[in-house]
C-alpha positions in Angstrom: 9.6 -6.4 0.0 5.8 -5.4 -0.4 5.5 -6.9 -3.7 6.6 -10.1 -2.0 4.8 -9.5 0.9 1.5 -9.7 -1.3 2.3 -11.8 -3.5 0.9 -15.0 -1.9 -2.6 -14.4 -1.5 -3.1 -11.9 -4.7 -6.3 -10.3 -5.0 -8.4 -12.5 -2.3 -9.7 -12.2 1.4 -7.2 -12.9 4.2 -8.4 -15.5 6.7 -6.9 -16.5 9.8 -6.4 -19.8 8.2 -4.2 -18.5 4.8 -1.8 -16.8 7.5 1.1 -19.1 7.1 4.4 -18.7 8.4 6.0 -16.2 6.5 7.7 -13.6 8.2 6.2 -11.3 5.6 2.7 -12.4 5.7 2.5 -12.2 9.6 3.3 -8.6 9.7 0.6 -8.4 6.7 -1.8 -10.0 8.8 -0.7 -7.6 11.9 -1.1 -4.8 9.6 -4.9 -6.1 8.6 -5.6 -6.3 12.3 -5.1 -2.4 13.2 -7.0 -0.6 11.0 -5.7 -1.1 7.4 -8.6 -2.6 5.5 -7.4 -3.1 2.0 -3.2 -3.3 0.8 -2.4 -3.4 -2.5 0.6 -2.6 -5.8 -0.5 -0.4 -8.1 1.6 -0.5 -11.4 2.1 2.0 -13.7 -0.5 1.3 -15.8 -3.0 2.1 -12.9 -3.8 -1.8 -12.8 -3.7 -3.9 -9.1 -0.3 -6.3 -9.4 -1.6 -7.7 -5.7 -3.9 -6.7 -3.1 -4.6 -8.1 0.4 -7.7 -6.7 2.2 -10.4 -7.3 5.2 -13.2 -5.4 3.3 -12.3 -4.7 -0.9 -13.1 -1.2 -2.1 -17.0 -0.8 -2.6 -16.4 0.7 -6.2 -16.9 -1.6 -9.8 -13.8 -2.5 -11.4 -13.9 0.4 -14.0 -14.2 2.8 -11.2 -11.5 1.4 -9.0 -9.3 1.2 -11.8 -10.5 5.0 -12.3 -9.5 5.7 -9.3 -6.2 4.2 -9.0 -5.1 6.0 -12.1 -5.9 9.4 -10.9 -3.7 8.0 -8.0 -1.0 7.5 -10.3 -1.1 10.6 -11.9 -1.4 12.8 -8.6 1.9 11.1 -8.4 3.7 11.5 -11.6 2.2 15.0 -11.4 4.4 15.9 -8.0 7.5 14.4 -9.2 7.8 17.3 -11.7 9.0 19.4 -8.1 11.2 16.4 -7.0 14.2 18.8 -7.8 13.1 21.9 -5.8 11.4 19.8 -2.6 12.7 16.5 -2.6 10.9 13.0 -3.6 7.7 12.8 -2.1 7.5 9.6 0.5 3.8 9.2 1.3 0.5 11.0 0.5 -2.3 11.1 3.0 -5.8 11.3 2.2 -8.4 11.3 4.5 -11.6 11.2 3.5 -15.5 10.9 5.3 -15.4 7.5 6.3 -11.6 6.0 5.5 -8.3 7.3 5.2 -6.1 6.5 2.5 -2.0 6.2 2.2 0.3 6.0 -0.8 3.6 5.3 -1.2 5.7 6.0 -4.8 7.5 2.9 -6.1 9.9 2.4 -8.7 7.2 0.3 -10.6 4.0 2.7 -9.6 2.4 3.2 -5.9 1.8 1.2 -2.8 -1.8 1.9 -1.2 -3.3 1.3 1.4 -6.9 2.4 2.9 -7.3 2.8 6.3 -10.4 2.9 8.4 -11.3 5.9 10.1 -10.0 5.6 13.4 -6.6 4.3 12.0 -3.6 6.5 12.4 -1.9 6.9 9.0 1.4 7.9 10.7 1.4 4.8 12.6 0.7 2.8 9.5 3.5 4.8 8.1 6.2 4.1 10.4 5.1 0.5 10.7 5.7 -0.2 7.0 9.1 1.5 7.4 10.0 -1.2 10.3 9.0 -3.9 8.0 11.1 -2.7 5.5 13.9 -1.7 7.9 14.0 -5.6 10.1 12.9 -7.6 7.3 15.2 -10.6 7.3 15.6 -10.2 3.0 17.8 -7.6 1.6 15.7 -5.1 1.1 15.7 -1.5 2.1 13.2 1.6 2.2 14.7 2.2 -1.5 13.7 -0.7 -2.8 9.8 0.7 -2.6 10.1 4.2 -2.4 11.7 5.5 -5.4 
C-alpha cells in the first residue's frame, strides 16, 4: 500500500495541482497537510525507493543516505529481541525541532518526519486506517513485517 501510495510522484514536491484522484494519493496529501513534512521507502540498502515531502531533509545526499542507514540498522539491530518482545511496529524519535517515525517493512523501513507540533501517535494510527480501509488488498502485514 505505501510503496504504491508513493510511487506516483517519487522523489519531488507535492503541489496542490499533482494531487490527482487516487484514493491513495489524497490521503498522502491529507497526511502532508497535518504535520508530516517528508514520507518516504527506505530499502534495505539504506537507499530512498520513493519519497513525498512539503520541505526535503536539509542534509547532502551522502549524509541523508548516512542517515537512513543508521536507520536501517537501529532496526535490524532490534529484531535480534523479536523472539523475547515481539516485532517492533514503530520507532519514535523526537528530536529539537522535528519528530521522526519509522515503520519496519519486509523490504526495509517506512519514515516519516514530522514537524514539531505533530503528534506521532496520531500519524501512527492514521497510517494504520489507510492501511486498514484501503480499497486494495492490503493489510497492516503487508508493511510491517
Amino acid at each position: 500500500m505505501i510503496t504504491v501510495m508513493l510511487k506516483q510522484h517519487s522523489a519531488k514536491k507535492l503541489a496542490s495541482q499533482d494531487i490527482g484522484k487516487s484514493e491513495a494519493l489524497i490521503q498522502t496529501d491529507l497526511l502532508l497537510k497535518n504535520g508530516v513534512e517528508y514520507l518516504a521507502i527506505i530499502n534495505k540498502k539504506g537507499r530512498i525507493e520513493d519519497a513525498v515531502y512539503k520541505n526535503d531533509i536539509n542534509l547532502s545526499d551522502e549524509r541523508k543516505q548516512v542517515f537512513f542507514l543508521s536507520l536501517l540498522l537501529h532496526s535490524s539491530m532490534q529484531r535480534d529481541f523479536d523472539e523475547e518482545f515481539g516485532a517492533v511496529n514503530y520507532t519514535i524519535t523526537d528530536r529539537g525541532n522535528s519528530k521522526f517515525v519509522s515503520m519496519p517493512t519486509r523490504d526495509g523501513i517506512f519514515f516519516a518526519k514530522l514537524n514539531n507540533l505533530a503528534d506521532p501517535f496520531v500519524f501512527i494510527r492514521k497510517i494504520f486506517m489507510i492501511l486498514k480501509f484501503s480499497t486494495k488488498s492490503f493489510s497492516i502485514h503487508d508493511v510491517i513485517y
